[in-house]
MMTF fields as JSON, N, C-alpha, C and O atoms, coordinates in Angstrom:
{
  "mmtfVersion": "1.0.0",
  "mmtfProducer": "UNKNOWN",
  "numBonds": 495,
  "numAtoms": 496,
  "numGroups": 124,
  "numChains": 1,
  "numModels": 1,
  "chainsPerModel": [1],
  "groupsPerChain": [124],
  "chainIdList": ["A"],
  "bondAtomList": [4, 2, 8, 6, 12, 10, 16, 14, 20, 18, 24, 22, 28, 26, 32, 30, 36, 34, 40, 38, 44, 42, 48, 46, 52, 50, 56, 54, 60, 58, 64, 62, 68, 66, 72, 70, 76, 74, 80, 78, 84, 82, 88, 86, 92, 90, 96, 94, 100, 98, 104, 102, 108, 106, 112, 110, 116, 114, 120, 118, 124, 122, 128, 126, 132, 130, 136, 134, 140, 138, 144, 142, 148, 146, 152, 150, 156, 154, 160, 158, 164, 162, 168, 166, 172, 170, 176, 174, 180, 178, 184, 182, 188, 186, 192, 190, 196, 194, 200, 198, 204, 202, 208, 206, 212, 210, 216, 214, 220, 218, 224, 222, 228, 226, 232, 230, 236, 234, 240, 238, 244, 242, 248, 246, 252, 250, 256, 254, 260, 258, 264, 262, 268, 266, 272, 270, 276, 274, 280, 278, 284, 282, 288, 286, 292, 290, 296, 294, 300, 298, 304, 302, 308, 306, 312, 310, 316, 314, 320, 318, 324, 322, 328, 326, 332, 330, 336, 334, 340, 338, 344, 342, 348, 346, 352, 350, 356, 354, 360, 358, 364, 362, 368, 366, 372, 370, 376, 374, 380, 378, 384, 382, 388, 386, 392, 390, 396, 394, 400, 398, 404, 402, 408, 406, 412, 410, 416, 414, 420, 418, 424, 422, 428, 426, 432, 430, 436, 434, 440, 438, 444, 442, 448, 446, 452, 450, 456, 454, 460, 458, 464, 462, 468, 466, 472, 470, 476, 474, 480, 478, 484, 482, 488, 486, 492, 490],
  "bondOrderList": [1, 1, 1, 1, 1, 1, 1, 1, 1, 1, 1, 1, 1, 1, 1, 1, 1, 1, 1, 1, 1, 1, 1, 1, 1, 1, 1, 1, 1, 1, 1, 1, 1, 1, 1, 1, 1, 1, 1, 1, 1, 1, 1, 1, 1, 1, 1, 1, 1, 1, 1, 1, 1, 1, 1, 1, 1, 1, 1, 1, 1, 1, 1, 1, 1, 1, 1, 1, 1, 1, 1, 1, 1, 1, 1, 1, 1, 1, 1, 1, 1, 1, 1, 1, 1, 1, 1, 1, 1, 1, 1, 1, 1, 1, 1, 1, 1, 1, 1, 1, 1, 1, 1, 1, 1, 1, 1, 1, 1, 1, 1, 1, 1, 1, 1, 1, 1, 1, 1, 1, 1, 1, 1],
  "groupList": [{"groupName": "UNK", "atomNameList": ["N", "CA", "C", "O"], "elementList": ["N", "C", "C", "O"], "formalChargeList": [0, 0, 0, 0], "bondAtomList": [1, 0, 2, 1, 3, 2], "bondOrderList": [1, 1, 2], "singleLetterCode": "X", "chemCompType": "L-PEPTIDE LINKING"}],
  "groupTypeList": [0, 0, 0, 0, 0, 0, 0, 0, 0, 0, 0, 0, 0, 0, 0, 0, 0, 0, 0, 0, 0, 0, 0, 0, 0, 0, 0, 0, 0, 0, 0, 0, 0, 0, 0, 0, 0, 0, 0, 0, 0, 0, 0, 0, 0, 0, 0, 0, 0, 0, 0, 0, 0, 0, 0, 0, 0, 0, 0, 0, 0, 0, 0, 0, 0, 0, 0, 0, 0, 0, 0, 0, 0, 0, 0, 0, 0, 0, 0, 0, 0, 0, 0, 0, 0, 0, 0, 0, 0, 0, 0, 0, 0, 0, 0, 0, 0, 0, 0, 0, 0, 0, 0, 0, 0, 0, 0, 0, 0, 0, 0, 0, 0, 0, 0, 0, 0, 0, 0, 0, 0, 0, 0, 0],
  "groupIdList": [1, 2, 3, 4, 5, 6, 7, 8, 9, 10, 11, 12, 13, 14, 15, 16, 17, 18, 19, 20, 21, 22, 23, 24, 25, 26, 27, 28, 29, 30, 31, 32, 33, 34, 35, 36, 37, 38, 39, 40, 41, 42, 43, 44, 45, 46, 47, 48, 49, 50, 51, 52, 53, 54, 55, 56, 57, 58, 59, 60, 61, 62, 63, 64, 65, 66, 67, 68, 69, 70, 71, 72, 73, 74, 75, 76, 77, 78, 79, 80, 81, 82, 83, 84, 85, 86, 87, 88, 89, 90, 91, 92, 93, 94, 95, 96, 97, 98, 99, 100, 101, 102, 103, 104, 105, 106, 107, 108, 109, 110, 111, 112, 113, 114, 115, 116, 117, 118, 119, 120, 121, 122, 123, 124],
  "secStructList": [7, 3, 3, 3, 3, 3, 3, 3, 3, 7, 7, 3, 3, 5, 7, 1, 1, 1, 1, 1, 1, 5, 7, 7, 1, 1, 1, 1, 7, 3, 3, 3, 3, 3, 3, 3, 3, 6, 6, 6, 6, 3, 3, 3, 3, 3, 3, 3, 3, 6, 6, 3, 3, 3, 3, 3, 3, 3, 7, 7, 6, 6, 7, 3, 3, 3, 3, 7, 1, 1, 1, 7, 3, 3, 3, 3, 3, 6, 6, 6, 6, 3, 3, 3, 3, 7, 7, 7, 1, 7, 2, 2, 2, 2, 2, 2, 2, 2, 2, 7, 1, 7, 4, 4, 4, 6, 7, 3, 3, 3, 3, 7, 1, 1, 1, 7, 7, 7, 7, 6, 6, 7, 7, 7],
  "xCoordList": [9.721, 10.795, 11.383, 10.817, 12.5, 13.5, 13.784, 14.579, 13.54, 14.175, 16.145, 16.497, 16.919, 17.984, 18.639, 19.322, 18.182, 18.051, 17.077, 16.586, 16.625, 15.88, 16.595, 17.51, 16.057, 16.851, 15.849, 14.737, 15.912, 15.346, 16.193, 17.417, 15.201, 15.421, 14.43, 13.229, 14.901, 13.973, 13.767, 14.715, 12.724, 12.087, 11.6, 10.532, 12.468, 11.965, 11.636, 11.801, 10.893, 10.558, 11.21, 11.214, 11.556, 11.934, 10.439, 9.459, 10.379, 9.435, 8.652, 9.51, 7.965, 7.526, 7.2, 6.572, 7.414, 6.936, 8.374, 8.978, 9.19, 10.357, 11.949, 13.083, 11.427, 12.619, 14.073, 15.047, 13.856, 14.742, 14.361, 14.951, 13.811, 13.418, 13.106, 12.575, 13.553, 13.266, 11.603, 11.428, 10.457, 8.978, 9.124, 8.998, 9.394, 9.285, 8.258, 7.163, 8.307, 7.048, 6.798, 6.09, 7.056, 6.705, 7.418, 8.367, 6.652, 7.084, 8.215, 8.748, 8.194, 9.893, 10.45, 10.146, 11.476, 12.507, 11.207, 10.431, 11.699, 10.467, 11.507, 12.716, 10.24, 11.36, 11.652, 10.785, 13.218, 13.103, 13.857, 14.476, 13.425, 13.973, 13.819, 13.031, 14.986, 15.83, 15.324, 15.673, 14.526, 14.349, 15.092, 15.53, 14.94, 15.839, 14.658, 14.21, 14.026, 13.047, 13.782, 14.083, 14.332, 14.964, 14.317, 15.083, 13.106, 12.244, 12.505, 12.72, 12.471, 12.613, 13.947, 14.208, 14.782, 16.092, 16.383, 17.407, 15.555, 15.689, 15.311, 14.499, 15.778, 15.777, 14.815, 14.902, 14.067, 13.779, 13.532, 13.411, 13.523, 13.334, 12.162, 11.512, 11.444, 10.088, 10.049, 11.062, 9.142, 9.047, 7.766, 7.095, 7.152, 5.632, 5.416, 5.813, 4.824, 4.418, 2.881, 2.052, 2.691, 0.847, 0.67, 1.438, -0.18, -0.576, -0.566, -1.095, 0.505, 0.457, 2.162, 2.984, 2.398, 3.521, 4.021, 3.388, 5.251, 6.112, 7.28, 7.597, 7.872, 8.831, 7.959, 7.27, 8.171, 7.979, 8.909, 8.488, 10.053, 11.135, 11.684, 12.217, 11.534, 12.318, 13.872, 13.968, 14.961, 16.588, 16.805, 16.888, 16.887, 17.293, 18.594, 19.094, 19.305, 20.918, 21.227, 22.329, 20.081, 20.964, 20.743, 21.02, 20.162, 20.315, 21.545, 22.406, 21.773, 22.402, 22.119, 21.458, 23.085, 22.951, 23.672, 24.879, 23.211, 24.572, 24.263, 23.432, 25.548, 25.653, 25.982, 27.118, 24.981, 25.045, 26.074, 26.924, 25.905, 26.501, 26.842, 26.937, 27.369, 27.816, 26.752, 27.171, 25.209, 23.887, 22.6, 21.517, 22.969, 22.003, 22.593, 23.676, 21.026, 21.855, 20.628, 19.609, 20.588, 19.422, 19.23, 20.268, 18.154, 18.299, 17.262, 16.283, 17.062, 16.056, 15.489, 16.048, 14.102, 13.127, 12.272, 11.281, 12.493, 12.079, 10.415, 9.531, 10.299, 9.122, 8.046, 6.84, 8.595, 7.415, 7.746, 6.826, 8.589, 8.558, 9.014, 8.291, 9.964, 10.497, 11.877, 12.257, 12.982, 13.705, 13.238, 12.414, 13.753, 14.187, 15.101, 16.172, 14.778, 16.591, 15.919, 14.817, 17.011, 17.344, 18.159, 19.222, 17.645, 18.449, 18.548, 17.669, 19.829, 19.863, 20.948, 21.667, 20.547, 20.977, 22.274, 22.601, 23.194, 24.643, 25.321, 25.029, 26.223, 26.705, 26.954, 27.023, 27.094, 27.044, 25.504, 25.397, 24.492, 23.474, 23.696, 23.597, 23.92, 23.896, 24.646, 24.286, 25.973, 26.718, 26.224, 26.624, 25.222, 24.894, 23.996, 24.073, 23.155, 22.432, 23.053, 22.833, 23.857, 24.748, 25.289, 25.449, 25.886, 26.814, 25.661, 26.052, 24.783, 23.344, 22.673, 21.487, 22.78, 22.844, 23.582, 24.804, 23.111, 23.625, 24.595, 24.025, 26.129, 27.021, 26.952, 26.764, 27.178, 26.846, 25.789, 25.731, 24.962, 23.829, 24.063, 23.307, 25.263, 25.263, 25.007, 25.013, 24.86, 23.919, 25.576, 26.517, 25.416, 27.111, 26.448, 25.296, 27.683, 27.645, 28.13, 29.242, 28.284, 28.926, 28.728, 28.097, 29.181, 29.564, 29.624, 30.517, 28.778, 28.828, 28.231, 27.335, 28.619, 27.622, 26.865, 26.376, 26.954, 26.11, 24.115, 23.241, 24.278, 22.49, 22.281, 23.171, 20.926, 20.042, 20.357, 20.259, 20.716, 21.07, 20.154, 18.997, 20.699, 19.941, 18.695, 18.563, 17.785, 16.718, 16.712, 17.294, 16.271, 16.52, 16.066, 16.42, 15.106, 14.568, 14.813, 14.039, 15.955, 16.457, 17.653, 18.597, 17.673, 19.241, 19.412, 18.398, 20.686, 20.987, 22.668, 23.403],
  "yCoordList": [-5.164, -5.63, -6.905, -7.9, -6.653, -8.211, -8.731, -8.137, -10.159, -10.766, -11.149, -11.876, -10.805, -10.829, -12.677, -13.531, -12.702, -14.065, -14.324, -13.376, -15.664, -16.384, -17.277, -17.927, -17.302, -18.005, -18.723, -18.673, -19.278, -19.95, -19.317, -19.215, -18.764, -18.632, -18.746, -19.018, -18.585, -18.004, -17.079, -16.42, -16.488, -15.144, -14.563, -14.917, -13.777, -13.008, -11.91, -11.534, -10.916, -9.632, -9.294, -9.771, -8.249, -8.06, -7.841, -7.569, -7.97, -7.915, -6.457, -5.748, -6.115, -4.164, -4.002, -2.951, -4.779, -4.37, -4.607, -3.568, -5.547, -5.369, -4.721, -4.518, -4.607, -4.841, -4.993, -4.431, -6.281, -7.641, -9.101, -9.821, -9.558, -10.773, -10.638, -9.65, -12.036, -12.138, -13.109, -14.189, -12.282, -13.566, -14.183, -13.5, -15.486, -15.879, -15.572, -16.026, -14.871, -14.786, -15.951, -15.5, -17.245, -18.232, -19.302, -19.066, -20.705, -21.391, -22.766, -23.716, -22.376, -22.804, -21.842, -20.752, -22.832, -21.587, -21.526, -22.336, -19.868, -19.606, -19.33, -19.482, -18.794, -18.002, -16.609, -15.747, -16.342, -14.635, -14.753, -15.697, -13.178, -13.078, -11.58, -10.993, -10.959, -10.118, -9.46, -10.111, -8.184, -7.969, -6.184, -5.389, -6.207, -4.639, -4.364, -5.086, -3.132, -2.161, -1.268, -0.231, -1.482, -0.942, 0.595, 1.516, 0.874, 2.039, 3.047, 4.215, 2.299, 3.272, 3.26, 3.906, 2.235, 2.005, 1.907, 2.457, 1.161, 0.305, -0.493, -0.973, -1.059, -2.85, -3.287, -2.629, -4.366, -4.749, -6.531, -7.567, -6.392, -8.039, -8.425, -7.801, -9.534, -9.714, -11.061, -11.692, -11.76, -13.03, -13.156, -12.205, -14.254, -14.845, -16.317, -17.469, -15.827, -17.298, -17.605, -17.335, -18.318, -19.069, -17.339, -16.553, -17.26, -15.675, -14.747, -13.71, -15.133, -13.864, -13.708, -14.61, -11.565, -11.284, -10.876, -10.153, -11.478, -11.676, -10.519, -9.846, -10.42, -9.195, -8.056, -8.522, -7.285, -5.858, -4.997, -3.959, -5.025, -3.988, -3.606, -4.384, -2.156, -1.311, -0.988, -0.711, -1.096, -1.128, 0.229, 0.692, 0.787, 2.197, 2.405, 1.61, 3.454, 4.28, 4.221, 4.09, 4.341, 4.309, 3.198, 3.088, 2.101, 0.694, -0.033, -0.021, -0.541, -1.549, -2.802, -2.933, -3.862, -5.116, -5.591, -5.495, -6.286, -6.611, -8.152, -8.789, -8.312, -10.022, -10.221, -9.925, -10.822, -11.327, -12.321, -12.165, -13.612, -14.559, -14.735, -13.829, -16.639, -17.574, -17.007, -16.221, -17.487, -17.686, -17.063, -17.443, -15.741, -15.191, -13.163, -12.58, -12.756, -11.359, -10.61, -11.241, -9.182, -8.233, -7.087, -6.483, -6.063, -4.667, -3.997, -4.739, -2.907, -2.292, -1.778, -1.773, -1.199, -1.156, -0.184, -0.591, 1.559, 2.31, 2.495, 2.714, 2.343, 2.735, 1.446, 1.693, -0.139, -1.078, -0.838, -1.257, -0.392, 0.396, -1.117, -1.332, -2.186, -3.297, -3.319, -2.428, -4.306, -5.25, -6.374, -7.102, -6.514, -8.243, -8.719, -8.215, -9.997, -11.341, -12.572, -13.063, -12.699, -14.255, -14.914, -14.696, -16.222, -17.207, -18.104, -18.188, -18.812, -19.225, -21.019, -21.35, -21.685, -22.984, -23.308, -24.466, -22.004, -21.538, -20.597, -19.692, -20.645, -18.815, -18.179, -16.959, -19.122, -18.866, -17.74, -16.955, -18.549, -18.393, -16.637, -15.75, -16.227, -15.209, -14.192, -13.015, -14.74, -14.273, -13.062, -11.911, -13.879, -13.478, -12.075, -10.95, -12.516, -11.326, -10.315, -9.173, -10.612, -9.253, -8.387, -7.285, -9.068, -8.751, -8.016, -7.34, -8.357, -7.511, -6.857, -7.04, -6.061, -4.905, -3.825, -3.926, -3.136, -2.364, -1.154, -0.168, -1.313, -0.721, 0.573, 1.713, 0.06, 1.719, 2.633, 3.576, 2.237, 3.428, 3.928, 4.868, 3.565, 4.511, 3.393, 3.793, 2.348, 1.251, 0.474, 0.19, 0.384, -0.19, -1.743, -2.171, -2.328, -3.476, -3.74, -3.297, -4.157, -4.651, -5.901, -6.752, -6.148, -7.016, -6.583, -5.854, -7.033, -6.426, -6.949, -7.792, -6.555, -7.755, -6.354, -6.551, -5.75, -4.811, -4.551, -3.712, -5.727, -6.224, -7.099, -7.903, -7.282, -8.363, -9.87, -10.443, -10.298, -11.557, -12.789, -12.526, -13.923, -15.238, -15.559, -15.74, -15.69, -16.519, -17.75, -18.765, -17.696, -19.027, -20.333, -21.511, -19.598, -20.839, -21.488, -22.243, -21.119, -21.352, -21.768, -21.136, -23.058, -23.832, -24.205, -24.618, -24.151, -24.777, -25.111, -25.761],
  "zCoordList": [-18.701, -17.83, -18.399, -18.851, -18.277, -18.614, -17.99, -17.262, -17.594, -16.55, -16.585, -17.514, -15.91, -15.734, -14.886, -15.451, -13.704, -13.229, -12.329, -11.717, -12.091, -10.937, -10.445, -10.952, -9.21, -7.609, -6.861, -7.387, -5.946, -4.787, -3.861, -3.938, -2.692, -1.673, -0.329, -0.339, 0.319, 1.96, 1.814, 1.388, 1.99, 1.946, 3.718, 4.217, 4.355, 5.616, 5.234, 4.073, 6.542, 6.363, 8.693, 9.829, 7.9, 9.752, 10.446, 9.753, 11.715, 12.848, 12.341, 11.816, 12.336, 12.154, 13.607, 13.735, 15.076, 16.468, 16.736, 16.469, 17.156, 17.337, 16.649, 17.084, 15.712, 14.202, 14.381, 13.881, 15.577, 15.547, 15.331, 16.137, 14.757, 14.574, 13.358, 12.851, 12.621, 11.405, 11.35, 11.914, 10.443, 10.193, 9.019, 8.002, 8.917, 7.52, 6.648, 6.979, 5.533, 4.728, 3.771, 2.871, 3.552, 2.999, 3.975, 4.722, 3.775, 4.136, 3.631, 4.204, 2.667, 2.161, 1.098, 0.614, 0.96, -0.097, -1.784, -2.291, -2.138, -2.923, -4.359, -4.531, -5.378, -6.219, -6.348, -6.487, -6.286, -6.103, -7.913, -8.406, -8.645, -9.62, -9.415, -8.673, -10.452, -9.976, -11.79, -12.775, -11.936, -13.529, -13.589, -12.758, -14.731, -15.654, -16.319, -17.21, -15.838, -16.897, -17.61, -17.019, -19.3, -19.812, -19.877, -19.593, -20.195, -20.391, -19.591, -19.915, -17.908, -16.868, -15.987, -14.972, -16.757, -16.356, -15.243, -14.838, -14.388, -13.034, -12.955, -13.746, -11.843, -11.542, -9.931, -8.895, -10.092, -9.499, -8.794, -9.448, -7.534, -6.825, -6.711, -5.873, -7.448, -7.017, -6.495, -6.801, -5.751, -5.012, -5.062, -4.662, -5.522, -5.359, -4.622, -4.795, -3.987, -3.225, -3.233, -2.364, -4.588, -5.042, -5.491, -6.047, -5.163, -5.4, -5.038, -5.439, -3.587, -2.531, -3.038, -3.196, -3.296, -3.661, -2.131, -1.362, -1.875, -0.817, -0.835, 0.146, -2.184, -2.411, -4.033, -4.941, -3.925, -4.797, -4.601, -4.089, -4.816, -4.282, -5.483, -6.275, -5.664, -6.698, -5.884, -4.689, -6.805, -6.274, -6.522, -7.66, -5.643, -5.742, -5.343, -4.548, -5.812, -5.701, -3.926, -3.393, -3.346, -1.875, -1.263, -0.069, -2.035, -1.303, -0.948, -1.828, -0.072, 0.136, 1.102, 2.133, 0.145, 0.371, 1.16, 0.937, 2.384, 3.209, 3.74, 4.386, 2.997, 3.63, 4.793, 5.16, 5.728, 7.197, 7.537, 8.413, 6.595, 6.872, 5.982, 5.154, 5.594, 4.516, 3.356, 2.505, 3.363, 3.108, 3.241, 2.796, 4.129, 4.544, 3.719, 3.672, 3.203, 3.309, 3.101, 2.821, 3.215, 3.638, 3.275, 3.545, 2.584, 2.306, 2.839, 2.925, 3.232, 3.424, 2.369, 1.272, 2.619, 1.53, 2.006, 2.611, 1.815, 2.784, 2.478, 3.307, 1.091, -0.124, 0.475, 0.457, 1.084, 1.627, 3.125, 3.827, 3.713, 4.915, 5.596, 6.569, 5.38, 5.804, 5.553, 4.794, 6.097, 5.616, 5.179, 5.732, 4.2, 3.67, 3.475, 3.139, 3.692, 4.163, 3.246, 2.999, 2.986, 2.133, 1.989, 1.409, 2.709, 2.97, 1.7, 0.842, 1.699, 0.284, 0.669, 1.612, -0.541, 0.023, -0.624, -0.884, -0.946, -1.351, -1.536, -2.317, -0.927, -1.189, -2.54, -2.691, -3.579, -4.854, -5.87, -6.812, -4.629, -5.291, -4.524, -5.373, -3.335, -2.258, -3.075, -3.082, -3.959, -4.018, -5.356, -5.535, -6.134, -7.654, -7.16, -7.654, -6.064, -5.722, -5.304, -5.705, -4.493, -4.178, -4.546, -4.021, -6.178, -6.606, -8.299, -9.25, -8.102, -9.101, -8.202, -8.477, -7.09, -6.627, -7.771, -7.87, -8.351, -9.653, -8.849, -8.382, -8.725, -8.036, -8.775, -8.352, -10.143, -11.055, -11.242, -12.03, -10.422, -10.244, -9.156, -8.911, -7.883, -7.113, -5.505, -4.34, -5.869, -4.362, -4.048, -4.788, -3.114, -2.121, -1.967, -2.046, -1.722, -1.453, -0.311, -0.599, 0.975, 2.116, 2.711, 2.084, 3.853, 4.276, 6.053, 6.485, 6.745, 7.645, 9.143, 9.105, 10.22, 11.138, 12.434, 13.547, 12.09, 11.996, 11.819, 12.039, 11.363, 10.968, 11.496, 11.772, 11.861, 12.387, 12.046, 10.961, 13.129, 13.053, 12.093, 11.765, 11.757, 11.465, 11.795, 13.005, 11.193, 12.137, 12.909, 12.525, 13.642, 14.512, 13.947, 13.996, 13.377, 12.699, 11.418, 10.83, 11.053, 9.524, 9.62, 10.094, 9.091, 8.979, 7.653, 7.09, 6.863, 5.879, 6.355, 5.612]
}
């Protein structure tokens, strides 16, 4: 795997009893990096926090990414059986992820308010 870029972000996972509420899975912004397995010609998001892995998400053709807010944005992940959201401390940084969602394999990009709101507990 090649790494493509790394970020800082907030790392959530939705509620699995309500699946409205966002649980933070670390307690501050972590690192997410975003890699290309040329071999098997997909891409994936991984996040580590100390030694506990927070994200493992292979990007598959029917994912999509949808930006909530300014700073905040979210995909489902049917294969870890969650959502994940990431909050980010610029839309620039929001923007890179979104936009490396690999459109040409088939995965949409939107924009939408349609999804689970902000956490309450997260301000930037």
């Amino acid at each position: 795997e090649q790494p493509i870029f790394t970020t800082r972000a907030h790392v959530f996972q939705i509620d699995p009893n309500t699946k409205k509420n966002w649980v933070p899975a670390s307690k501050q912004a972590v690192t997410v990096s975003y890699f290309y397995d040329v071999t098997r010609n997909s891409y994936r998001i991984i996040s580590v926090d100390g030694a506990k892995v927070i994200i493992n998400s292979t990007i598959t053709p029917n994912m999509t990414f949808t930006k909530t807010s300014q700073k905040f944005g979210q995909w489902a992940d049917s294969r870890a059986n969650t959502v994940f959201g990431l909050g980010f401390s610029s839309e620039q940084q929001l923007t890179k992820v979104m936009w490396s969602f690999p459109q040409r394999r088939g995965c949409r990009v939107q924009c939408s308010s349609h999804s689970v709101g902000l956490p309450n507990q997260m301000t930037f």
